[in-house]
Steps between C-alpha positions, in 0.01 A plus 500: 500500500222714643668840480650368138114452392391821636808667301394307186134599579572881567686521158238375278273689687759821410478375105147443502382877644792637235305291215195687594643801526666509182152381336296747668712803536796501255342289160230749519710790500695407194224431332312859555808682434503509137159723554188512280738568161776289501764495264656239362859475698280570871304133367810304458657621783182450710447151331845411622454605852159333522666125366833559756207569775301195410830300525601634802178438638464101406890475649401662788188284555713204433752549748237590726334128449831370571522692820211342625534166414889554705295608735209171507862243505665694777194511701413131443847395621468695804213346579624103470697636823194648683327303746155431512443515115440210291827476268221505183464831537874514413507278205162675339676879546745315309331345207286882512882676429598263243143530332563919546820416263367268277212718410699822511741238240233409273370864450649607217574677249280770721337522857103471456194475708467149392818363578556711844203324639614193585843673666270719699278220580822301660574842712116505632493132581827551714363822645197276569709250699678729661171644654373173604863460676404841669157446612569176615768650698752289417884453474658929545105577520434368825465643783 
């Protein structure tokens, strides 16, 4: 379940950098191209790139939440088979992937600020556990 978490992880880290990319690069680009006098036809056609970019963009981010929160279970299993680390650890990287999903569920009709906090604020208190499991040297961490 380790190398299945790190293959969930690495693939919504792959959808995350493409999100950014097509909101920093690509978006952008459409929307300069119809220059400082557009006509009529370039704004529709531009408009219609820009809203199948936006979409693409809150799928991508979406799958990319899901990726994680794979990621947060897998992990969490693995460790209610490592030694030396309390099985809480386990269930709480649990309860963090189903909060990722429930959060990710209840944010719709469109991915905001306000409702990605609390999913990123499950993935920072799991990367926060996950430190403590390091420093403490514990479990795969020690030495």
């Amino acid at each position: 379940s380790v190398v299945f978490g790190l293959t969930a992880f690495f693939s919504a880290l792959v959808l995350t950098i493409l999100a950014s990319m097509t909101d920093g690069f690509l978006l952008p680009a459409i929307a300069g191209h119809c220059g400082s006098r557009p006509t009529t036809d370039c704004l529709a056609e531009a408009s219609a790139l820009l809203s199948l970019g936006g979409l693409q963009i809150e799928f991508m981010t979406r799958f990319s939440i899901v990726g994680v929160a794979v990621a947060t279970a897998a992990w969490s299993v693995a460790l209610l088979t490592t030694k030396d680390v309390a099985k809480w650890t386990s269930a709480v990287g649990l309860v963090i992937a189903g909060c990722q999903i429930v959060g990710l569920m209840n944010a719709f009709p469109r991915l905001t600020a306000a409702n990605l906090l609390p999913i990123f604020a499950a993935q920072l208190s799991w990367f926060v556990l996950v430190a403590g499991l390091m420093i403490q040297r514990r479990g795969p961490f020690a030495e």
